[in-house]
Biopython code that builds the backbone (N, CA, C, O; Angstrom):
import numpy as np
from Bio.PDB.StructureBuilder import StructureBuilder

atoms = [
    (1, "UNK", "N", (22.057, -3.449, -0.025)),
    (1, "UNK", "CA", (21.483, -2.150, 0.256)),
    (1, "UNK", "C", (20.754, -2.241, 1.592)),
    (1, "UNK", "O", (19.948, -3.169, 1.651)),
    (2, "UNK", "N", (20.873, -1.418, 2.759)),
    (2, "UNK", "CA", (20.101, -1.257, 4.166)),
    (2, "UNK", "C", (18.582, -0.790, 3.770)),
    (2, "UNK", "O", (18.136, 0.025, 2.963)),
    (3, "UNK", "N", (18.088, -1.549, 4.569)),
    (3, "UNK", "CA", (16.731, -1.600, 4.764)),
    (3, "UNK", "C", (16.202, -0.229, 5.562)),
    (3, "UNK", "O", (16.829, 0.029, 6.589)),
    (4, "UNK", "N", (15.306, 0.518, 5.263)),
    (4, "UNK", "CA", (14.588, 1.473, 5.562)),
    (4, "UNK", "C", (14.135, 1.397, 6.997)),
    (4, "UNK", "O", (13.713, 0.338, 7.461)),
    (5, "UNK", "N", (14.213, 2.449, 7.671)),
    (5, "UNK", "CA", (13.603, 2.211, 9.195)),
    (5, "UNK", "C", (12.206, 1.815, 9.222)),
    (5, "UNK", "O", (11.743, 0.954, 9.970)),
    (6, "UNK", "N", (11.437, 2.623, 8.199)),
    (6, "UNK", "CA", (10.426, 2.558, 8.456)),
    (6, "UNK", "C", (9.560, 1.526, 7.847)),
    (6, "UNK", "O", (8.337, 1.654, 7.908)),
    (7, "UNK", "N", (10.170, 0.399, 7.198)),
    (7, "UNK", "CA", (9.389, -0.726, 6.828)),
    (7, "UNK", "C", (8.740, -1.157, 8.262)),
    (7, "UNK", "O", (9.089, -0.929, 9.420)),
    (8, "UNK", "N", (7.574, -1.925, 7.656)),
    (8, "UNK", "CA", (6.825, -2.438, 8.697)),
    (8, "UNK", "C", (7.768, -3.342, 9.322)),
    (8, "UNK", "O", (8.847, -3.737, 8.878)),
    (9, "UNK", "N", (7.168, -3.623, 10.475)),
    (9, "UNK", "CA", (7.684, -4.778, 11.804)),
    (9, "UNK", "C", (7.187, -6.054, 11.068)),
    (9, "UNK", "O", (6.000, -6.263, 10.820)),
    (10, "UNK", "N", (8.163, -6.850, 10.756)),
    (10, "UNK", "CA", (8.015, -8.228, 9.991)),
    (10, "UNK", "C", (7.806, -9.284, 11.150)),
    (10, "UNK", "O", (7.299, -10.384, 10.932)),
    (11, "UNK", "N", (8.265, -8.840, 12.486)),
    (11, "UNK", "CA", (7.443, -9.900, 13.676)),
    (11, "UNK", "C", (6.414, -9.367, 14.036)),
    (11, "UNK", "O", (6.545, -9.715, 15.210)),
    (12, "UNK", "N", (5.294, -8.698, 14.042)),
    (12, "UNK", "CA", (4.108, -8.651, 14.171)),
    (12, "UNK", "C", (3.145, -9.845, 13.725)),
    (12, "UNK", "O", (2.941, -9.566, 12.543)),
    (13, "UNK", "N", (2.524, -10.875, 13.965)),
    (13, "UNK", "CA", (1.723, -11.816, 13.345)),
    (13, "UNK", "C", (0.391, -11.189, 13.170)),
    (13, "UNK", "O", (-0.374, -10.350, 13.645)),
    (14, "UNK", "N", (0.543, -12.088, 12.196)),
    (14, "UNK", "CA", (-1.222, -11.566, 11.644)),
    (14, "UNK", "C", (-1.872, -12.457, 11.850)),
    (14, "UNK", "O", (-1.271, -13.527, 11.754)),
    (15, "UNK", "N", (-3.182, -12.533, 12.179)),
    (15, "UNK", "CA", (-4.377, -13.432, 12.446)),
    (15, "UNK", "C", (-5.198, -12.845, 11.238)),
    (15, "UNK", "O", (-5.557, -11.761, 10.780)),
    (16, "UNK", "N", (-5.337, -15.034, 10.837)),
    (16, "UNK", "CA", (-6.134, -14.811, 9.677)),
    (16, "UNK", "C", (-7.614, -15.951, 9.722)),
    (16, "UNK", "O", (-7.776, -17.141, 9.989)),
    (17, "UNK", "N", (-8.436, -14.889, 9.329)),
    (17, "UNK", "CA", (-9.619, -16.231, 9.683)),
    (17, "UNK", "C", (-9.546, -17.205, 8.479)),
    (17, "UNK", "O", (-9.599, -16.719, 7.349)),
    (18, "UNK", "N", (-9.426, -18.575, 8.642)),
    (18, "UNK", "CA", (-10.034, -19.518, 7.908)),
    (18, "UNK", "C", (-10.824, -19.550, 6.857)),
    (18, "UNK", "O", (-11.837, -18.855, 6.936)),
    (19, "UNK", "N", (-10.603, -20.337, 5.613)),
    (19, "UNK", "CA", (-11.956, -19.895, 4.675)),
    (19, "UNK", "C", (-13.123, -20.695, 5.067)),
    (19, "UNK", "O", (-14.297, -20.328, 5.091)),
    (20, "UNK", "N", (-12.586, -21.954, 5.402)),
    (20, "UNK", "CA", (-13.322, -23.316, 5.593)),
    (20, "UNK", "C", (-14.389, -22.718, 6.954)),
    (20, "UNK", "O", (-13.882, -22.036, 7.846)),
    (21, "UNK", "N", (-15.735, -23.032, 6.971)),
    (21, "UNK", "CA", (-16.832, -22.254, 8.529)),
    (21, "UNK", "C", (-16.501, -23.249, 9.022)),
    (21, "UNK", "O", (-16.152, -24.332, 8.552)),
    (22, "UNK", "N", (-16.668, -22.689, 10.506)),
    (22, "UNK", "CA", (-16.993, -23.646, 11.653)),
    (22, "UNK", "C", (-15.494, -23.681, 12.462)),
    (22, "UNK", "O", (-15.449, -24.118, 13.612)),
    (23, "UNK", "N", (-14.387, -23.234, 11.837)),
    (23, "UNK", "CA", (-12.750, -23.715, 12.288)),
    (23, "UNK", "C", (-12.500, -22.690, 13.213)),
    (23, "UNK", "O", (-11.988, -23.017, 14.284)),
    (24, "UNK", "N", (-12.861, -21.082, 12.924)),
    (24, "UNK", "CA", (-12.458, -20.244, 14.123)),
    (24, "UNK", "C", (-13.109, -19.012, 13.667)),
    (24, "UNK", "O", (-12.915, -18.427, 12.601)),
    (25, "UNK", "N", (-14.099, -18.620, 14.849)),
    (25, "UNK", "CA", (-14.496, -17.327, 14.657)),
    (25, "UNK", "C", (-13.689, -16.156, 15.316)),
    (25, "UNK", "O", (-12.680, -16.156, 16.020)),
    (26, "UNK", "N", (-14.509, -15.139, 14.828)),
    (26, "UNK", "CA", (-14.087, -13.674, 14.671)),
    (26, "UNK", "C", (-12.968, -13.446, 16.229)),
    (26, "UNK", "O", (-11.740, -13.483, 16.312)),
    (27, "UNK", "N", (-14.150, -13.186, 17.421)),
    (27, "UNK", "CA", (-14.185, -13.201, 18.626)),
    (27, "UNK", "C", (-12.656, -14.428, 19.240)),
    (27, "UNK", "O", (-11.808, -14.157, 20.090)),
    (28, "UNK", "N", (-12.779, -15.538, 18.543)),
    (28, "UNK", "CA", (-11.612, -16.134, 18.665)),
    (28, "UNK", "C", (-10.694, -15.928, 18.213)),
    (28, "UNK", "O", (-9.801, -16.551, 18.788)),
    (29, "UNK", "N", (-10.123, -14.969, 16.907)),
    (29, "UNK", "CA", (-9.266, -14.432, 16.324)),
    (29, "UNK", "C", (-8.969, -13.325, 17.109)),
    (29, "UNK", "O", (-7.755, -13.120, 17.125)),
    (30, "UNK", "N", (-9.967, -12.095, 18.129)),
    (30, "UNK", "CA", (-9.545, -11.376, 18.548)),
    (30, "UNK", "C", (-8.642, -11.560, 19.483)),
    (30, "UNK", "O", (-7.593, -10.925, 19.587)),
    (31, "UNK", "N", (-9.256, -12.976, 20.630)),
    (31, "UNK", "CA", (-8.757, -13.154, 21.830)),
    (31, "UNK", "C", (-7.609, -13.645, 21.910)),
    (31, "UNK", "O", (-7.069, -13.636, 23.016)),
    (32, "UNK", "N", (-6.812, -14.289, 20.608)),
    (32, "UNK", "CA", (-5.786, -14.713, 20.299)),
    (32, "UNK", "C", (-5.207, -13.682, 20.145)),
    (32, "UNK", "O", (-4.343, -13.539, 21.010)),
    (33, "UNK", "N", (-5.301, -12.331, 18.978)),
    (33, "UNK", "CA", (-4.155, -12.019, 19.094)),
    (33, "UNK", "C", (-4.305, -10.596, 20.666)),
    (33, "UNK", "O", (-3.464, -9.703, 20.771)),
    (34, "UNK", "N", (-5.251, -10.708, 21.446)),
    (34, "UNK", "CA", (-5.218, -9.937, 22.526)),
    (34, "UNK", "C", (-4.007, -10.733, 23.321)),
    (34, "UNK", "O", (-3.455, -10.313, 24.338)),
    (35, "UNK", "N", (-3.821, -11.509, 22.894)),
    (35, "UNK", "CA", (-2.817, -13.002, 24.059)),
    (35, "UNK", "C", (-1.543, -12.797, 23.483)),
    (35, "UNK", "O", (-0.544, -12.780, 24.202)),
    (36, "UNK", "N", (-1.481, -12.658, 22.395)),
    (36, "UNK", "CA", (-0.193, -11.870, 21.961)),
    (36, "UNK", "C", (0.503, -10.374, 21.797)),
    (36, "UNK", "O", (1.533, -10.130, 21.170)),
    (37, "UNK", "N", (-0.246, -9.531, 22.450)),
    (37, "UNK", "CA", (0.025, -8.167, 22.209)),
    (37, "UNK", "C", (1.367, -8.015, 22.966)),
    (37, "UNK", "O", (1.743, -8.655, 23.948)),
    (38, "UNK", "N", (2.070, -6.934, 22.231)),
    (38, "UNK", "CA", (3.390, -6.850, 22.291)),
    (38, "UNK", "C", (3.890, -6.088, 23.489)),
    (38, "UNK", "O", (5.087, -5.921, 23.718)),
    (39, "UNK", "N", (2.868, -5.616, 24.273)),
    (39, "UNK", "CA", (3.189, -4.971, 25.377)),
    (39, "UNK", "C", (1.985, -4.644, 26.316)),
    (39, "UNK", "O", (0.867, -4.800, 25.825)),
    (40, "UNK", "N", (2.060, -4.274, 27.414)),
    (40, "UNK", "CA", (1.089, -4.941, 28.446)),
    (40, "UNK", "C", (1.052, -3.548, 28.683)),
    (40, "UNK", "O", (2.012, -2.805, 28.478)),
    (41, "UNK", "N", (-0.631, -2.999, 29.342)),
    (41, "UNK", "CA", (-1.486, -3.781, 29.672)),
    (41, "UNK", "C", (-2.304, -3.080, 28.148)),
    (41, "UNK", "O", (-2.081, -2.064, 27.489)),
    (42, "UNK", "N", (-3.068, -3.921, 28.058)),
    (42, "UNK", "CA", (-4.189, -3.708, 26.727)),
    (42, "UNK", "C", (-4.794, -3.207, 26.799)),
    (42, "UNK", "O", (-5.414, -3.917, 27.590)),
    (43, "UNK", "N", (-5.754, -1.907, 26.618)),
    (43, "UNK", "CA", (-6.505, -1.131, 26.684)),
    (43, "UNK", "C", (-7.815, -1.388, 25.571)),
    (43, "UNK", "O", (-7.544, -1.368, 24.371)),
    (44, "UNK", "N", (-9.015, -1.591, 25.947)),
    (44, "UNK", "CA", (-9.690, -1.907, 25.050)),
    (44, "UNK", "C", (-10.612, -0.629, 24.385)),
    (44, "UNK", "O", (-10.769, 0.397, 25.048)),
    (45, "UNK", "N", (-11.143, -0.757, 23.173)),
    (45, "UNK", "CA", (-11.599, 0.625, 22.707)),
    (45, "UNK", "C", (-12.899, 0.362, 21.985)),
    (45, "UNK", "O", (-12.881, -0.732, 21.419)),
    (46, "UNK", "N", (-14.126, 1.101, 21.823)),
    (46, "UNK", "CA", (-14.781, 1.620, 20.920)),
    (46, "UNK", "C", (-14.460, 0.972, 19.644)),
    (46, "UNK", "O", (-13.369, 1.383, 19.250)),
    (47, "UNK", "N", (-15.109, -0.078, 18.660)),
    (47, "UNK", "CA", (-14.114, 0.291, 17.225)),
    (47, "UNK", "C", (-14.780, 1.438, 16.426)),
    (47, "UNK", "O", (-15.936, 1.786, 16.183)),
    (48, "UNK", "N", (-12.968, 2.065, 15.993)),
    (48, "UNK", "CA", (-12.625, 3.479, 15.497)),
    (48, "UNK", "C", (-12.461, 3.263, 14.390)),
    (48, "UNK", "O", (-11.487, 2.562, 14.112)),
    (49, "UNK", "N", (-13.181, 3.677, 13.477)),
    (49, "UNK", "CA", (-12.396, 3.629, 12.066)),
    (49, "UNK", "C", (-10.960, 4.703, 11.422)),
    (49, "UNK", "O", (-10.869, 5.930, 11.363)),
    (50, "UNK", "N", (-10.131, 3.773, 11.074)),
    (50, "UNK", "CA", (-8.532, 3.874, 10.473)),
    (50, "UNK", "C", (-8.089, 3.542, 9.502)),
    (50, "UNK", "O", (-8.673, 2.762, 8.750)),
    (51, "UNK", "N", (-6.848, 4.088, 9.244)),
    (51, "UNK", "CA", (-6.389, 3.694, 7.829)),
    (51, "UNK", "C", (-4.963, 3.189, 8.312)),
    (51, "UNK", "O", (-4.461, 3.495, 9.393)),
    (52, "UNK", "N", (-4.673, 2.779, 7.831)),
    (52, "UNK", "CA", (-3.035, 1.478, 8.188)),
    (52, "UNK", "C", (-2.592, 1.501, 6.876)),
    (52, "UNK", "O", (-3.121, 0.829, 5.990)),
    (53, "UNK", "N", (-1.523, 2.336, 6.684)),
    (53, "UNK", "CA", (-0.668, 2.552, 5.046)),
    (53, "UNK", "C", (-2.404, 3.133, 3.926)),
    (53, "UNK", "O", (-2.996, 4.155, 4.274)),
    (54, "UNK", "N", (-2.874, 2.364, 2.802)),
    (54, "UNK", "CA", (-3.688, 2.346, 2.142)),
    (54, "UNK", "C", (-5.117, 1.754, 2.477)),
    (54, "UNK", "O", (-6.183, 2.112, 1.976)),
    (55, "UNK", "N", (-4.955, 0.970, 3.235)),
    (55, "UNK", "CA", (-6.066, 0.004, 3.855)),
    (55, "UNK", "C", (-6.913, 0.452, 5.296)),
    (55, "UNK", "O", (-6.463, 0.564, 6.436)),
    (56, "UNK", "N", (-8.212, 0.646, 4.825)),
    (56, "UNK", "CA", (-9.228, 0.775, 6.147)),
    (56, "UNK", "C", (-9.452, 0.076, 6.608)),
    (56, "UNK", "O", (-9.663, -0.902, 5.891)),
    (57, "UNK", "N", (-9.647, -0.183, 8.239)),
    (57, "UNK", "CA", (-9.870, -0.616, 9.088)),
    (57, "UNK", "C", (-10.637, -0.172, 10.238)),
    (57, "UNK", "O", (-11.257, 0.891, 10.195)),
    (58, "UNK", "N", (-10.634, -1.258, 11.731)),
    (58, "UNK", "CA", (-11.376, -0.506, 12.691)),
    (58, "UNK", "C", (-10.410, -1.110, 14.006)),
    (58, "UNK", "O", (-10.145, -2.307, 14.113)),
    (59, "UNK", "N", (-9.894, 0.045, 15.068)),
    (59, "UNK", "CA", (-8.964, 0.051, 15.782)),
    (59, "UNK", "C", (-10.079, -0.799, 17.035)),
    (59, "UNK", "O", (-11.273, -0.598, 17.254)),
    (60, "UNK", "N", (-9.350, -1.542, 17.526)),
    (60, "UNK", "CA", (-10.447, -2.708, 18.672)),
    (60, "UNK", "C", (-9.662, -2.315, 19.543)),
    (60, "UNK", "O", (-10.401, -2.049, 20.491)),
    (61, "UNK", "N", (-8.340, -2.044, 19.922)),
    (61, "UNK", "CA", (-7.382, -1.676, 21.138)),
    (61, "UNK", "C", (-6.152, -1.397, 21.152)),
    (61, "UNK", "O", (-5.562, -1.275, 20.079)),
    (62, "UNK", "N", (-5.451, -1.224, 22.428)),
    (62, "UNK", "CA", (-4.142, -0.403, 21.878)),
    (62, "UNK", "C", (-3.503, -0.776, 23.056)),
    (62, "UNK", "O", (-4.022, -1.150, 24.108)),
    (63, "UNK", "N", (-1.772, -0.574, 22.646)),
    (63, "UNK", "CA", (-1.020, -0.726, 24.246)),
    (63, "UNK", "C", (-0.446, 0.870, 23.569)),
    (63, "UNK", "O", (-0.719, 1.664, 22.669)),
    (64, "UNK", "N", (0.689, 0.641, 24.893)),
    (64, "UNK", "CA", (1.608, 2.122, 24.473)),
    (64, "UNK", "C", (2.234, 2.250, 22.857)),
    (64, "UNK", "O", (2.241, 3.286, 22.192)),
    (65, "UNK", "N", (2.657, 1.153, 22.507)),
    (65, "UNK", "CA", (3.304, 1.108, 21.136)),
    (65, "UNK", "C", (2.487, 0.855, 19.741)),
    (65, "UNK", "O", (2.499, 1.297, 18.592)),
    (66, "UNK", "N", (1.760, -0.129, 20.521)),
    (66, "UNK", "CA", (0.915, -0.829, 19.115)),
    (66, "UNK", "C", (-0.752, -0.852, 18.550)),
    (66, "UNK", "O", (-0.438, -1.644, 17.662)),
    (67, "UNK", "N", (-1.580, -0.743, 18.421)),
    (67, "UNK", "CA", (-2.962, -0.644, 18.000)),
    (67, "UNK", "C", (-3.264, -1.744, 17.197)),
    (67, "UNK", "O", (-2.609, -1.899, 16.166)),
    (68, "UNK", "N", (-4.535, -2.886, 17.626)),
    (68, "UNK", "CA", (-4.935, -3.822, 16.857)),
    (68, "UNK", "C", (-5.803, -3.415, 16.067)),
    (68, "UNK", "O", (-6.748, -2.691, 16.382)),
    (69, "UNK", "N", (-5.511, -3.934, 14.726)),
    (69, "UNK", "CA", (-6.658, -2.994, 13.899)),
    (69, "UNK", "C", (-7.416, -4.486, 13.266)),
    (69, "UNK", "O", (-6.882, -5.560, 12.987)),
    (70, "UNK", "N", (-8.558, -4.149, 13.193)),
    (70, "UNK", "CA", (-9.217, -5.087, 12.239)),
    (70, "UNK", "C", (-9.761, -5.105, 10.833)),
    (70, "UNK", "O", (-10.652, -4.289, 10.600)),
    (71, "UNK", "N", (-9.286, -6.075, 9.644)),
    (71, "UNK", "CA", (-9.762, -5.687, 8.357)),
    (71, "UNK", "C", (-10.786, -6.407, 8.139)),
    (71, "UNK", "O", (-10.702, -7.515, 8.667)),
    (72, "UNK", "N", (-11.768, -6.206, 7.540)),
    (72, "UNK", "CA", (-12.531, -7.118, 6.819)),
    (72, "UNK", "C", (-12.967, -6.839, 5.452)),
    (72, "UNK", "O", (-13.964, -7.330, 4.923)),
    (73, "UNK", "N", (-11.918, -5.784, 4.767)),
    (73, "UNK", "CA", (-12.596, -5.487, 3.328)),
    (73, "UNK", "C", (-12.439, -6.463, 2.007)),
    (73, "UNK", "O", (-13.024, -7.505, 1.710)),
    (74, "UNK", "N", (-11.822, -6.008, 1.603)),
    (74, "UNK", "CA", (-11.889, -6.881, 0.434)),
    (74, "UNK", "C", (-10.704, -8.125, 0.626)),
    (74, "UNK", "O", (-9.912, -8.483, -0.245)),
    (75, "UNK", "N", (-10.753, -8.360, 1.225)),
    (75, "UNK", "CA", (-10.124, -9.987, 1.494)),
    (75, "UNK", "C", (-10.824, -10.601, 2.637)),
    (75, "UNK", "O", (-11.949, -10.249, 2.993)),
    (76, "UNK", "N", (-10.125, -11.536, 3.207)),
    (76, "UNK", "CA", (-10.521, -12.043, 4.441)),
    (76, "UNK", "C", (-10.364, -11.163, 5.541)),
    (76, "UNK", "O", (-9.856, -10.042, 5.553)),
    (77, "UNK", "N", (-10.894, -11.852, 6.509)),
    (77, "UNK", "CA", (-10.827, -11.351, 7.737)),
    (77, "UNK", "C", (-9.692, -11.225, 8.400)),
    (77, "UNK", "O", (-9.087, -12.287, 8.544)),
    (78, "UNK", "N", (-8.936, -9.780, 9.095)),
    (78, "UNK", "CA", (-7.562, -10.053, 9.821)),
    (78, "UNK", "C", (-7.853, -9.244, 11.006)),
    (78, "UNK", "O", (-8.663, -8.343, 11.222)),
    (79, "UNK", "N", (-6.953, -9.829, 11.717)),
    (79, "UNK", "CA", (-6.938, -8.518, 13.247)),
    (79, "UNK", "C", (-5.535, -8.719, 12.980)),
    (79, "UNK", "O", (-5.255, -9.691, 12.279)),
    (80, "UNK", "N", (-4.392, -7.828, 13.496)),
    (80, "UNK", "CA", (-3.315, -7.327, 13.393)),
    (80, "UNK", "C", (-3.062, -5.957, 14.387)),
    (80, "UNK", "O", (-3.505, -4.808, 14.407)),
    (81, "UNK", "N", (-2.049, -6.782, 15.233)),
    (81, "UNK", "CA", (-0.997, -5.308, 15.965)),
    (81, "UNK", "C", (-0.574, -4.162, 14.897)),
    (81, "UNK", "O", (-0.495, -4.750, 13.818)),
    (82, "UNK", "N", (-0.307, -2.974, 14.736)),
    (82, "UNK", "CA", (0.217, -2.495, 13.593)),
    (82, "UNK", "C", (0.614, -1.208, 14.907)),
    (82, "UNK", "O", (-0.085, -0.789, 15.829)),
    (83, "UNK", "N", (1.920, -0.885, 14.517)),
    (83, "UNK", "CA", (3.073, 0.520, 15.540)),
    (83, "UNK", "C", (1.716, 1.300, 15.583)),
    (83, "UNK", "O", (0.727, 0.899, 14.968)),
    (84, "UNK", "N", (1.722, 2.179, 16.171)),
    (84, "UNK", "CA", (0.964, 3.400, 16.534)),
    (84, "UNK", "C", (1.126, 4.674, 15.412)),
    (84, "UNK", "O", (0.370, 5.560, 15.014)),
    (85, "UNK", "N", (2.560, 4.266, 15.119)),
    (85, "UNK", "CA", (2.783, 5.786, 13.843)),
    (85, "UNK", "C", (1.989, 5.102, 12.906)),
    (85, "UNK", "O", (1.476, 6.148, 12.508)),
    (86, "UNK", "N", (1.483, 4.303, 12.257)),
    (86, "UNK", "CA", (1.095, 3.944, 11.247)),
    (86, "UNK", "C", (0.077, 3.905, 10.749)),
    (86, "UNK", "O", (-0.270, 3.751, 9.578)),
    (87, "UNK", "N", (-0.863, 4.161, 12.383)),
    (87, "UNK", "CA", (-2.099, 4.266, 12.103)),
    (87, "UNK", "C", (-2.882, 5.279, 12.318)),
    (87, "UNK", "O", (-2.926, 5.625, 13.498)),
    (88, "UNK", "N", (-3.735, 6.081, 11.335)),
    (88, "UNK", "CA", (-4.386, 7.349, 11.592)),
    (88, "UNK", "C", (-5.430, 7.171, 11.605)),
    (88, "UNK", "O", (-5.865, 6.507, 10.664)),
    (89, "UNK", "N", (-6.625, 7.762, 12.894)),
    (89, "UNK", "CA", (-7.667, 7.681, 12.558)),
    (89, "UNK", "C", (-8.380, 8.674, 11.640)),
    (89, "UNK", "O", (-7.988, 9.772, 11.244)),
    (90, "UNK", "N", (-9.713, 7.915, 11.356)),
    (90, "UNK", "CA", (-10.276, 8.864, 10.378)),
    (90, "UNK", "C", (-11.358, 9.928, 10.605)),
    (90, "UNK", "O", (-11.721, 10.648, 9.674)),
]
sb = StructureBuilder()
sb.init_structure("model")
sb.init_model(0)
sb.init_chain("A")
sb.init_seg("    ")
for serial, (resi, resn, name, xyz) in enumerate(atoms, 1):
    if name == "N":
        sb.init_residue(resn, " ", resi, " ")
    sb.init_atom(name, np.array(xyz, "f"), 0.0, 1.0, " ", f" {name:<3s}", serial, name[0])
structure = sb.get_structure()
């Protein structure tokens, strides 16, 4: 059976903080995945609060295509590229 267009982008990486302290902070999770953004140039932002599918977040920056959003709710800590359609602010 073909896969849906609109499933998420399965090459997007996610940055995940560590459980163990001391191995990598926040600020270092951002700058990493700022080093990977999928398209140039990066625009940095205000954080905005968003929703990404079911899950709130806060938008840290954006290129033309993609928006890094950051979670910190009820799991660990992530920053993540996520498409631009996907994410609405609130």
């Amino acid at each position: 059976m073909p896969q849906s267009p609109y499933l998420e982008d399965q090459s997007t990486p996610r940055f995940v903080l560590p459980q163990s302290p001391g191995r990598r902070t926040r600020s270092a999770l951002r700058e990493e995945a700022l080093a990977h953004a999928p398209g140039k140039p990066v625009l940095m932002l205000r954080p905005a609060p968003v929703k990404v599918r079911a899950a709130l977040g806060s938008a840290i920056a954006y290129t033309v295509t993609h928006i890094l959003v950051e979670q910190d709710g009820n799991g660990p800590y992530t920053v993540r590229w996520e498409p631009g359609w996907l994410v609405h602010r609130l």
